[in-house]
N, C-alpha and C positions, 0 to 999 in steps of 0.2 A: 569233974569239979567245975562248979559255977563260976570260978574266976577262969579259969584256963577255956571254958567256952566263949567268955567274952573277949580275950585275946585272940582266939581263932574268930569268933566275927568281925572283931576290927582288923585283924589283917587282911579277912575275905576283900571285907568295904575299900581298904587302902590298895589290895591289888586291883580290886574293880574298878577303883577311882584313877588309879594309871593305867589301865587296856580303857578306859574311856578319855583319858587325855592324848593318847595314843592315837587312838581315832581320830580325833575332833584335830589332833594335829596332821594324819594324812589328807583328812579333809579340804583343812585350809592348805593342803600342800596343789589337793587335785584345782581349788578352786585358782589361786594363782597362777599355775602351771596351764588350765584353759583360759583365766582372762589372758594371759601372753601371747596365746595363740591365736585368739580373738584380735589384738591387735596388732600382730601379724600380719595375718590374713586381709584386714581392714587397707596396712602400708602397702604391700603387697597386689593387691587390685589397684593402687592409684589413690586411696583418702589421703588428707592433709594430716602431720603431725598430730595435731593439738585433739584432732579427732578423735586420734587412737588414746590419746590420754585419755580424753572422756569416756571413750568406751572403756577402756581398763580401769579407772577409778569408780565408775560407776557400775560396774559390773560388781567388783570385789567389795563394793559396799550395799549392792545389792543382797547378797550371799552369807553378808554377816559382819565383816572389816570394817573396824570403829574408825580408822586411818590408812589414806592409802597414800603412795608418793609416787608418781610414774614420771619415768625422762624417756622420750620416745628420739632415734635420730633417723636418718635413712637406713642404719646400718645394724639399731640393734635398741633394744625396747629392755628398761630394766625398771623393774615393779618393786617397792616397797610395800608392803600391807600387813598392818596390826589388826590383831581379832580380838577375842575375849581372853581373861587371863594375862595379857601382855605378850600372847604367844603371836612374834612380831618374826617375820620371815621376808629376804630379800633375793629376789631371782632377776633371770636376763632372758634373752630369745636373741638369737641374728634375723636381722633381716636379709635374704638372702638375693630376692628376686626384685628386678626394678621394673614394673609392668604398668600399665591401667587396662583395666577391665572393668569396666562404669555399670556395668550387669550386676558381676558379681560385687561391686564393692555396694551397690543398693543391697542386694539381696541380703548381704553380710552386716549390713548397717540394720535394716528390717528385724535380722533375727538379737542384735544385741540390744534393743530395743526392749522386741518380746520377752530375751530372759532376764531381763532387768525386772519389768511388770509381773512375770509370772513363777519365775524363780523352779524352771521344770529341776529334776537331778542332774546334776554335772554329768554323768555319765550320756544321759537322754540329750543334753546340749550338744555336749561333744557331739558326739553321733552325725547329728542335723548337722551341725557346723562342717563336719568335713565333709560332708554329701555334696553340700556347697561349694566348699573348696576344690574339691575333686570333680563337682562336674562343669562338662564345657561347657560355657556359653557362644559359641560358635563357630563356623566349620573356619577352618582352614578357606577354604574357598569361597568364604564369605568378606574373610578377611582382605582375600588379593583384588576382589571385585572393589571392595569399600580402598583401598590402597590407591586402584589404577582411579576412580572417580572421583577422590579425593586428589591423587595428582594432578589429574587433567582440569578439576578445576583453577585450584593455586596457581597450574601455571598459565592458562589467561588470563588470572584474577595481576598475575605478575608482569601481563604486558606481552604476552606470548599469544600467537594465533590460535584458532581451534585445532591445528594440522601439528602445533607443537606439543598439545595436551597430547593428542593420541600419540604421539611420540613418546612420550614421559609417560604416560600410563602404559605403555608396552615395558617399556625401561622398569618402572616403576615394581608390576607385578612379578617382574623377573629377579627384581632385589627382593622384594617381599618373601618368595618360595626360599631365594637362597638360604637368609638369613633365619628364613623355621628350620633349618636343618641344620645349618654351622652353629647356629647357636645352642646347639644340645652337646656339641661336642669342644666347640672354641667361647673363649671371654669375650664378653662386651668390646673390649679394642680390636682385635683382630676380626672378631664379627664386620665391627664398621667400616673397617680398610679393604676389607674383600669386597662385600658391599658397594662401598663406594669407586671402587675400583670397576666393578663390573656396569655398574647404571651408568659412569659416565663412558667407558667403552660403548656401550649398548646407543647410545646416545649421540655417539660418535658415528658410529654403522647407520644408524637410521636416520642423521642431514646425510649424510653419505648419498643413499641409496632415494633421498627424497623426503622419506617421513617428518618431517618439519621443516620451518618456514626461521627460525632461529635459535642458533644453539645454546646459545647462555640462559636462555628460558627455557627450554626443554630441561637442562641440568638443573636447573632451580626446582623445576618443580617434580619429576623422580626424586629429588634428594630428600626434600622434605619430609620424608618421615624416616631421614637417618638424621637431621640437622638436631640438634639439643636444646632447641630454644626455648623448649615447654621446661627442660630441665637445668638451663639458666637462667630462667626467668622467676622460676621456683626457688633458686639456691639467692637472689639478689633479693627473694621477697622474706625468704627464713632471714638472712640478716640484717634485712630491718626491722622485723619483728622482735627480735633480739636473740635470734637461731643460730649463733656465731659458726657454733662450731659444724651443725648439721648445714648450715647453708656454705661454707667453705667443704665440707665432702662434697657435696650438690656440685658446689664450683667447680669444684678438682675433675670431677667424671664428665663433667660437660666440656672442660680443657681436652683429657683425654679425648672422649668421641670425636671432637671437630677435629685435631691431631689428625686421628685416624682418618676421616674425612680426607682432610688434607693428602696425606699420603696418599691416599688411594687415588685421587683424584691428579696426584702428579703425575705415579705412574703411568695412570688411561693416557695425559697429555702428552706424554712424552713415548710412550707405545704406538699410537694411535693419532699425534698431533699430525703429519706425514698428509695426511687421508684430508685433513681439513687445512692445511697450511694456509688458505688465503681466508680467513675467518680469525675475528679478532672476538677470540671468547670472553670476554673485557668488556665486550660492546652489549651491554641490555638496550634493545630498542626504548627511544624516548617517548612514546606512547603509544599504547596498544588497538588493539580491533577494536571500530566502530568511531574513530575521530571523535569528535565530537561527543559522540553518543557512551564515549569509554565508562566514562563513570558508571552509568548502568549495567552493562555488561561487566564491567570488574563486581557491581554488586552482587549481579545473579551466579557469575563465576566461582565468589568467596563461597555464596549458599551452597553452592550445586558440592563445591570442595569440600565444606563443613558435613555435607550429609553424607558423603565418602567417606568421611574421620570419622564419624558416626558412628557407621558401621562397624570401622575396622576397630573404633574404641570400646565397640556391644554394647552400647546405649541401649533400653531398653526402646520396643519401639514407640509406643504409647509414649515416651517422652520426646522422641525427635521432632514433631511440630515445634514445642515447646522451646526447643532446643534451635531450630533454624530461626525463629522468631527473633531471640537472643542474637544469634548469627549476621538477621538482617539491620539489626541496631547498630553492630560494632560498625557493618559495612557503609551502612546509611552515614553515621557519624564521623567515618575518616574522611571520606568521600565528600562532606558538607564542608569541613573544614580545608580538605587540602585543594579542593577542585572551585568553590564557592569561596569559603573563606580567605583562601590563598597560606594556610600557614602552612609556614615552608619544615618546620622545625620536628623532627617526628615524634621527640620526646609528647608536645603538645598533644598533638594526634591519639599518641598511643592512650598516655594518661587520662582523656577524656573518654575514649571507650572502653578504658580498660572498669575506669568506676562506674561508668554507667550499667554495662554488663554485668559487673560483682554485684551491684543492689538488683536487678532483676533476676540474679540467679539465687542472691538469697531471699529474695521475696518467693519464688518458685518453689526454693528446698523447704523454708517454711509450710506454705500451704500442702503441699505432696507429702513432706516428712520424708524428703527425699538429700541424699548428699546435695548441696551447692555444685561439687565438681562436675556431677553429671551435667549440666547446663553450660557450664561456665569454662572445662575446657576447649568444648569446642570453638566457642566465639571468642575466644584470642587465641585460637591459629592462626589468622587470618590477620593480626597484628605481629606474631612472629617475622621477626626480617630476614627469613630465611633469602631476600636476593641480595642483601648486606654481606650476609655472611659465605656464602657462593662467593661474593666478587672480590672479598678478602682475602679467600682461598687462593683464588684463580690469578690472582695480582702475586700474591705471596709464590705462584709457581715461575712465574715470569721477571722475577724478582724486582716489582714497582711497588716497591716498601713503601713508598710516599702515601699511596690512593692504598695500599691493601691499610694501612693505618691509620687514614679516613675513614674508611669500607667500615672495618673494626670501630670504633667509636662511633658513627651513625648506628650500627648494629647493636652496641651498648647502649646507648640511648633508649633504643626501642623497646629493648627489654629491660632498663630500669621504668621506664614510661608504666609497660605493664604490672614490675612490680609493685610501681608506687598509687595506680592506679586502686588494683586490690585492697593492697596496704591500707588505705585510707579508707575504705568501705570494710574491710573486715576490722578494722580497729574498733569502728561505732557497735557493727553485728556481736564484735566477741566481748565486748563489753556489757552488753544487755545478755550475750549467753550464759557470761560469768555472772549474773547475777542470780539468773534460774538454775544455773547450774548447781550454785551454793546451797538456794533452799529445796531442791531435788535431794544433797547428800543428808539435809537436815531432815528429810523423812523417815 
């Protein structure tokens, strides 16, 4: 019958019309589920927040999504995105891993780029994309080389002799090995108490036995790459951006780390103080090697430390000139003001090379199409107070509440310096982003 045929092809049509809504909704399930991934991977290597936004909104409008909404924190990334139809779907991702790897987080910026422009299949994406994620950007023992040359610089750049760097770069590489190992098995706190427990031991053995010329600078500069100043410097610049909540996680973990710091650093003193009893770990020499001529030598010391972070950050290498350049600004600039200029105040200091830095690192990321961070963490290490925050410690064990809570507010200082420094250069940059940004979504 002629009617009963045309009831059987429209139900054909209406079951076909649901096994293709069907689709078109795993689709937009896969396309969400790899923009998360994507921004991820982006936190995960070291990008700033706001970055992962962009890449996840512009991904998932790349792909088809009329509306996208993303809230990204430290700890976990949650994607709103509307398609065609109203077929409007809301996921999340943890962020699980707190790392920088400046390698991979270009490479991974690179590639969300290209699938934005060329829109390969999700599946084809994916692929590439975890080939990235999964492979190393470098050994192990490239890491403890750029560790120990990175200590050894900060700590003459900190007022310490060249006999106390090699001190701290012995220390240094011996926390480095530990902490790749505890940390596959133990958390972030306990990593850093062990940690810090064993570099200031170590440090303790080596004025012992000779290997440096003074102890609180040796400890300054092994510590510094367990100190969290990159990561409360980061959590004071989210909440003036208006990151409330992600900059108070920030906060909390850097609380913790220095914690840990802390304790590990009492037990060494109090294990181990015996050995060193007529040494006043309190005392940082009041100016370092070369008299006179310090200033310079603290410059070349920050560089020489900066290309040590470098390494251990997998900076590509093709951008490390780029990146010590940056380096020699911040150095030149503290250096102008506190040595020439005489300001005493470090906030000043900081704040002046922390903007000058920010605009030449996003002039850089511009022209290269390269992350800003790649440039820009290294040359405010070297602003980091990591000897503030050591004599905080170190006060706090010997219980001179008075000077550990001077220590601590000069130390805050520095790192609001930094963040407001940023702040104020990334305010104008992400201002003119958000505008390209906008008629980017309107393509």
């Amino acid at each position: 019958m002629p009617e009963d045929d045309d009831i059987r092809s429209e139900e054909v049509e209406r079951i076909e019309a649901l096994e293709t809504d069907e689709l078109k909704e795993d689709e937009h399930e896969d396309i969400i589920e790899f923009a998360l991934l994507l921004g991820k991977s982006l936190l995960e290597s070291g990008g700033e927040m706001q970055r992962a936004e962009y890449a996840v909104d512009r991904l998932c409008r790349a792909y088809g999504a009329v509306e996208t909404d993303s809230y990204a924190t430290g700890t976990v990334i949650i994607l709103t995105a509307e398609f065609e139809h109203g077929n409007r779907t809301t996921r999340s991702i943890r962020i699980r891993k707190d790392s920088v790897d400046l390698r991979k987080l270009e490479q991974i910026n690179s590639l969300s780029r290209e699938f934005c422009t060329e829109t390969p299949p999700i599946a084809e994406a994916e692929r590439r994309l975890k080939e990235v994620i999964d492979k190393k950007t470098a050994t192990l023992w490239q890491e403890v080389a750029g560790v120990a040359l990175g200590s050894f610089g900060m700590t003459v750049a900190s007022m310490g002799t060249p006999l106390d760097g090699l001190g701290a770069a012995v220390a240094a590489s011996a926390v480095m090995l530990l902490s790749y190992f505890l940390s596959r098995i133990m958390n972030k706190f306990a990593t850093t108490l062990l940690s810090s427990f064993l570099a200031s031991a170590l440090c303790i053995l080596l004025y012992k036995i000779g290997l440096g010329d003074n102890l609180p600078t040796m400890m300054i500069g092994e510590i510094m790459i367990l100190i969290p100043g990159l990561t409360l410097t980061n959590a004071v610049r989210d909440m003036l951006c208006g990151d409330v909540t992600s900059g108070a996680v920030k906060f909390l973990q850097s609380v913790m780390v220095t914690l840990g710091l802390a304790i590990g650093l009492s037990v060494a003193l109090v294990a181990f103080g015996a050995l060193v009893s007529n040494v006043d770990v309190n005392a940082v020499p009041a100016h370092g090697p070369g008299n006179d001529y310090f200033p310079i030598v603290k410059t070349a010391a920050g560089v020489v430390g900066a290309l040590g972070f470098s390494l251990y950050f997998h900076i590509e290498y093709k951008r490390i000139p780029l990146t010590l350049f940056n380096v020699l600004v911040t150095m030149i600039i503290i250096n102008l003001m506190e040595f020439v200029g005489g300001v005493t105040e470090v906030f000043f200091r900081t704040i002046a090379a922390a903007a000058a830095v920010t605009l030449i690192s996003e002039l850089f990321a511009t022209k290269l199409k390269a992350p800003a961070m790649v440039f820009l963490i290294p040359a405010i290490l070297p602003l980091i107070p990591g000897g503030d925050i050591y004599l905080a410690m170190s006060n706090m064990v010997y219980a001179n509440y008075t000077v550990m809570a001077e220590r601590l507010l000069v130390a805050l200082k520095g790192c609001l310096g930094i963040a407001c420094g940023v702040v104020a250069l990334s305010v104008v940059v992400s201002i003119i982003r958000e505008r390209l940004y906008k008629k980017l979504l309107k393509l």
